[in-house]
VEXSEDO-930226 format. One record per residue (C-alpha): residue number from 1; residue in three letters; x, y, z. Coordinates in steps of 0.1 Angstrom, whole numbers. Layout:
! residues N
SITE   i  aa     x     y     z
SITE NUM ALA     X     Y     Z
...
***
This chain:
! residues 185
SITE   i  aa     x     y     z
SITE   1 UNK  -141   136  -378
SITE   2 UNK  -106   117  -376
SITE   3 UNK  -104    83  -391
SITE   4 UNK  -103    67  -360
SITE   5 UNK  -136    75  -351
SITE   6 UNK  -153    68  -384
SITE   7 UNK  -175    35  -390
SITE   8 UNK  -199    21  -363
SITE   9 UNK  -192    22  -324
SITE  10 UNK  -168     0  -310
SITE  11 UNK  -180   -27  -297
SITE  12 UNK  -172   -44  -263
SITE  13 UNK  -138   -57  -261
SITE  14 UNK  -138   -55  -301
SITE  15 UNK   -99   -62  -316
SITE  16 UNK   -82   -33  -330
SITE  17 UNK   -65   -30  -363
SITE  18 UNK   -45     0  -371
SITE  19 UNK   -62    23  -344
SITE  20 UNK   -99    11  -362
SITE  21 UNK  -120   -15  -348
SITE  22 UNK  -113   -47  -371
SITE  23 UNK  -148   -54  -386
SITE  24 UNK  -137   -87  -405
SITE  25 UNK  -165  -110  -408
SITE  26 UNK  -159  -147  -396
SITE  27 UNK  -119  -140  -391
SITE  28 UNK  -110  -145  -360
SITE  29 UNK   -78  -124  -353
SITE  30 UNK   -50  -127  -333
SITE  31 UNK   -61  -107  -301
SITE  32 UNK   -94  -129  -303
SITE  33 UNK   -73  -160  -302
SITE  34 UNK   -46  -152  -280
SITE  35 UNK   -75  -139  -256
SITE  36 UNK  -102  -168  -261
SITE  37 UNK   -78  -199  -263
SITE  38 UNK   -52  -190  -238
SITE  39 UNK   -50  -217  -212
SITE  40 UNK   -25  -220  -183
SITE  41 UNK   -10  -244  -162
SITE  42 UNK     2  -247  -126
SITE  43 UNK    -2  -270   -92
SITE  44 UNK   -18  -268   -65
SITE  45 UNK   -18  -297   -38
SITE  46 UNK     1  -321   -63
SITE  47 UNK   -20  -319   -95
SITE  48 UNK   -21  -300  -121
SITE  49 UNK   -50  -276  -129
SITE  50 UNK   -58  -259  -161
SITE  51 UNK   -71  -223  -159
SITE  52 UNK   -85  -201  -187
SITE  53 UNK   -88  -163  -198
SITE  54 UNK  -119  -147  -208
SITE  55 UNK  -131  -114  -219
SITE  56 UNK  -167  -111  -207
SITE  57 UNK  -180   -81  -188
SITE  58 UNK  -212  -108  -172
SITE  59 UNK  -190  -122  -145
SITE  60 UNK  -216  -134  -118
SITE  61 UNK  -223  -112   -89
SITE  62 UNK  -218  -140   -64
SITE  63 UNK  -186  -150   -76
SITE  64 UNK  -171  -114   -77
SITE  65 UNK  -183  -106   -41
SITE  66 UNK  -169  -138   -30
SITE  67 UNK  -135  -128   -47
SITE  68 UNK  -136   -93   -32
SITE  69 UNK  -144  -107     3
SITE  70 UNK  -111  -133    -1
SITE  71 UNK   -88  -101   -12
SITE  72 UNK   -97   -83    20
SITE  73 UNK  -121   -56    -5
SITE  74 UNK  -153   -61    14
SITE  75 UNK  -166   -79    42
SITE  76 UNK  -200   -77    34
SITE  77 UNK  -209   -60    61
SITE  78 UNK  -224   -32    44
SITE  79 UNK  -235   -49    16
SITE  80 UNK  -274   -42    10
SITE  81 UNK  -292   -68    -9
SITE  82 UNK  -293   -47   -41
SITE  83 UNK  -255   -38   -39
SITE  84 UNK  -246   -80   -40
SITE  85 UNK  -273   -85   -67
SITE  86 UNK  -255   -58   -86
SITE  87 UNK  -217   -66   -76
SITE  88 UNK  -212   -68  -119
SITE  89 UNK  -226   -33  -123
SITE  90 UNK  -193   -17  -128
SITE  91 UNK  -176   -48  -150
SITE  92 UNK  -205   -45  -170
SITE  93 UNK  -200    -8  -179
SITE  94 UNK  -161    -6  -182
SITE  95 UNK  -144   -10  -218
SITE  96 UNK  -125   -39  -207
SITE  97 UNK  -128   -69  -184
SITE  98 UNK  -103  -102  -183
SITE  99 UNK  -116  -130  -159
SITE 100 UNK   -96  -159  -150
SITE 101 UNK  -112  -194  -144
SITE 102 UNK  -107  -228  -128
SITE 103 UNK  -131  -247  -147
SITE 104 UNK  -168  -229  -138
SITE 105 UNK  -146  -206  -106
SITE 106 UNK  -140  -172  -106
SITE 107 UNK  -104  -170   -96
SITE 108 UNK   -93  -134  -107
SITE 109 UNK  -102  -105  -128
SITE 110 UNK   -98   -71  -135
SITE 111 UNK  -114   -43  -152
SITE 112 UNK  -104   -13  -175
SITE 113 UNK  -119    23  -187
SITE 114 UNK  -103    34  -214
SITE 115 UNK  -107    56  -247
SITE 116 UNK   -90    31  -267
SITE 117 UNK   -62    57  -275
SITE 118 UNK   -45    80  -251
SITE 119 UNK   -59    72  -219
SITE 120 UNK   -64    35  -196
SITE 121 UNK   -68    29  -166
SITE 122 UNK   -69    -4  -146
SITE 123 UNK   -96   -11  -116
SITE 124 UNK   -97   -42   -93
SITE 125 UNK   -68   -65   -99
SITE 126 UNK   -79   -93   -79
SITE 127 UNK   -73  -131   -77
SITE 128 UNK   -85  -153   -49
SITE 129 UNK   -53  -158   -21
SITE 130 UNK   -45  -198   -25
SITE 131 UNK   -38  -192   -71
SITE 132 UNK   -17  -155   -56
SITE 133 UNK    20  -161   -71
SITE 134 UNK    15  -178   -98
SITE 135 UNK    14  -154  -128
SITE 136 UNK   -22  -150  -132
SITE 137 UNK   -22  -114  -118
SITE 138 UNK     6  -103  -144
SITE 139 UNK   -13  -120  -174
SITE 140 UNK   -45  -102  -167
SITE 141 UNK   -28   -68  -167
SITE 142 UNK    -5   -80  -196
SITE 143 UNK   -44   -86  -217
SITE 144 UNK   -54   -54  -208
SITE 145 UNK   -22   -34  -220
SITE 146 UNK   -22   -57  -253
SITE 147 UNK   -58   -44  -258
SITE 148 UNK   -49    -8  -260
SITE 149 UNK    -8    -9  -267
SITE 150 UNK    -3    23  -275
SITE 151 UNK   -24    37  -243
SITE 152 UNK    -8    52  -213
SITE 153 UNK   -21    32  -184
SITE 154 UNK   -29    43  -149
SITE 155 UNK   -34    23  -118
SITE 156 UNK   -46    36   -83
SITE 157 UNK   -31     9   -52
SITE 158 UNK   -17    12   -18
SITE 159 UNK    18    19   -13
SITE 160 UNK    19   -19     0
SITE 161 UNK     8   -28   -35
SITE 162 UNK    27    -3   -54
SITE 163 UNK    59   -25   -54
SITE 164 UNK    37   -51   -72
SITE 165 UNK    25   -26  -104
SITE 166 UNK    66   -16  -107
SITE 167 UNK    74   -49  -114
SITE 168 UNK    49   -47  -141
SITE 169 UNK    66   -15  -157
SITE 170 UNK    47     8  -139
SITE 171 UNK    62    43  -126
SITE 172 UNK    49    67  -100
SITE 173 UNK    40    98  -109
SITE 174 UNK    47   134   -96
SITE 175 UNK    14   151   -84
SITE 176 UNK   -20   149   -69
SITE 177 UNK   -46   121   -66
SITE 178 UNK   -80   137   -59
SITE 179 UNK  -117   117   -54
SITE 180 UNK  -148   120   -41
SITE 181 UNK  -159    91   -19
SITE 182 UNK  -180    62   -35
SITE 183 UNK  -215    51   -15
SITE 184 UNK  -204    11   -25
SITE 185 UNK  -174    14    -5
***
């Protein structure tokens, strides 16, 4: 078995050390604090607001179908009863999710699947319309790539959005995009 996957499973959004999950008792590393005690700044209306990152995959259903309904995402329409109490079902299973928040608000997140080594891929960049161009799009996807640095990351979008994920560092890629339709959207 490579070193890499030696020890115990890797645990959600656990900090890496060396390509090995860092399994330091009571230490709190770098990635912890720069994720847990990142704070930023802006104004909106003529005050300043504080906003916070988190990494928790538990972001409340209501408050992510609220978000997705101000993004243009859903409607809600065609949302059944157990598809809004479930909105979290796929934050909750993805390797990595990085939430931003205006004191108990939901203002943006996204979501990751990754193998922690060769392969990443970002889902549902979002942040509600009136916080859009302020930076807190770039610094979720800027968490998620310091998660997994050495990862190549991929990112499905609209060509309207594509512009957006260049400015980021991201290049488009030769080749073909194949799916098979989801039943939640």
């Amino acid at each position: 078995m490579p070193p890499f996957l030696k020890g115990k499973n890797r645990t959600e959004n656990e900090p890496r050390k060396n390509g090995r999950a860092d399994t330091s008792a009571g230490k709190e590393t770098a990635f912890q604090k720069k994720i847990f005690s990142a704070q930023g700044m802006s104004r909106r209306k003529g005050k300043t607001m504080e906003f916070r990152f988190e990494t928790r995959k538990d972001l409340p259903s209501g408050q992510l179908m609220k978000l997705f309904t101000a993004v243009g995402w859903t409607d809600g329409r065609k949302t059944t009863t157990a598809m809004a109490e479930n909105f979290n079902a796929p934050f909750l299973r993805s390797t990595l999710v990085v939430s931003a928040w205006e004191g108990e608000t939901l203002i943006g997140c996204v979501r990751a699947l990754s193998d922690g080594i060769i392969s990443s891929v970002i889902f549902d960049l979002a942040v509600l319309p009136e916080f859009q161009g302020r930076g807190i799009g770039k610094e979720l996807i800027k968490r998620c790539r310091e998660a997994f640095p050495d990862s190549q990351w991929l990112v499905e979008t609209t060509a309207e959005r594509a512009g957006y994920y260049e400015k980021l560092g991201f290049k488009g890629e030769e080749g073909v995009f194949l799916s098979l339709p989801s039943k939640w959207f």
